[in-house]
N, C-alpha and C positions, 0 to 999 in steps of 0.2 A: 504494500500500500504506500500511496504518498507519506501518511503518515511516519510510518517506519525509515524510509529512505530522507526523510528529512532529519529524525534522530541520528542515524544512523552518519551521516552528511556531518550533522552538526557536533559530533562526537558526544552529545549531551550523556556520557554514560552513568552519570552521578546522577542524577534529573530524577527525582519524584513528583510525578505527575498523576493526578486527579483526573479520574476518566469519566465526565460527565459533558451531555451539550446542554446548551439551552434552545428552548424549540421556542423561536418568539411567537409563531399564531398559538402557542397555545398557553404561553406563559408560564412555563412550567421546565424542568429539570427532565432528562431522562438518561439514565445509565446504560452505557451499551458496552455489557460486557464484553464484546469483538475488541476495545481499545485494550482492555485489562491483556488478551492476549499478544493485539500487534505491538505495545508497547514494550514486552515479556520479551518478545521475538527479536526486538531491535536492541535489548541486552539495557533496557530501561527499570531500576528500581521501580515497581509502581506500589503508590498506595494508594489506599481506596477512601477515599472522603466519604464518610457512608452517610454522617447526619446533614452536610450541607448537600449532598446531592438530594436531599428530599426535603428541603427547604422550599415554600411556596411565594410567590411574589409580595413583597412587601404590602403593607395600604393598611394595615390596620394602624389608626391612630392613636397617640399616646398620651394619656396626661399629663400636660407640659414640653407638649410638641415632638414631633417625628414622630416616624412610623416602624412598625416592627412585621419580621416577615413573619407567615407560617409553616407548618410544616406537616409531614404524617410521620408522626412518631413511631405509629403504629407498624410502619415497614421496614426498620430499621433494621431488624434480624432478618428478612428476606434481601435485601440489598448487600448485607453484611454476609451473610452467607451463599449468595451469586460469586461474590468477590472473594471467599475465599477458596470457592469451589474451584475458579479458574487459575487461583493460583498465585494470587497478588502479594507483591513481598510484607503487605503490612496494611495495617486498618486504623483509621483516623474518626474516632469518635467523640462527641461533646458529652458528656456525661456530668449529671447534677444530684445533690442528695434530695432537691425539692424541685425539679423541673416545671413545675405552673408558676415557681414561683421567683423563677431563675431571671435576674437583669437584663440578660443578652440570649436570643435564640433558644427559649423554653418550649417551643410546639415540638424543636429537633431534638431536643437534649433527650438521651438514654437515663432511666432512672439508675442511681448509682446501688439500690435495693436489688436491680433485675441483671447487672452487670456481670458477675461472674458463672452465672447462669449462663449467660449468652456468649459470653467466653469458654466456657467449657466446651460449649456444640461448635463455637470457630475451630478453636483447636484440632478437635476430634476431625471434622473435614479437612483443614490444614494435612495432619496428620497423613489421613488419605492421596489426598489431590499430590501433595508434594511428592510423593513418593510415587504417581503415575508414570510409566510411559509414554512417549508420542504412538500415535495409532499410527499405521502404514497402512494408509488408503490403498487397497488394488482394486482396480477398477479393470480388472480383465474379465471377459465373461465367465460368468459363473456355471459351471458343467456339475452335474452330480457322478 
């Protein structure tokens, strides 16, 4: 991919990169774990931003001005655990002991009660995934 050939180009081999886009019609974040690989492939540390990539467009207003963004907290272990299934060197989480009630970015924040809970199941995939082999596609016809 472009992608890759531009790391690759750029020698960026130290580079942790965050593999998310923003989709502007639809205001929203969305994770494409294809980058988590091509990244992998171009010999790029990645980590995976798992609570800002589910961060929702800013507009809620705030007592005594600005605005704060939202987010689905709710998916945090499904996002987290995509990213470590493919393999990604490492996971970048916001984590709070009272997340409704956290200054900055509470709709993303991981409860710090639900935390090693959910570290244990990364692990456990870690575990797995790092230890795979690459598949060897053949695509010769198949004869019984």
């Amino acid at each position: 991919s472009n992608l890759c050939s531009w790391f690759r180009c750029s020698r960026l081999t130290d580079l942790a990169v965050s593999c998310f886009v923003f989709i502007a019609h639809t205001d929203d974040l969305i994770v494409d774990p294809r980058n988590f690989e091509w990244l992998r492939e171009a010999n790029c540390p990645v980590v995976a931003d798992v609570t800002h990539a589910l961060q929702q467009p800013a507009g809620k207003k705030l007592d005594g001005g600005g605005v704060a963004s939202g987010g689905l907290r709710e998916l945090i272990p499904c996002i987290a655990r995509t990213a470590v299934a493919v393999g990604v060197d490492g996971i970048f989480m916001e984590v709070h002991d009272d997340p409704l009630n956290s200054p900055c970015d509470g709709p993303t924040q991981w409860p710090l009660r639900n935390l090693e809970e959910l570290l244990e199941e990364l692990i456990a995939i870690a575990r797995v995934t790092k230890g795979k082999k690459p598949l060897k596609i053949d695509l010769t016809p198949f004869k019984e």
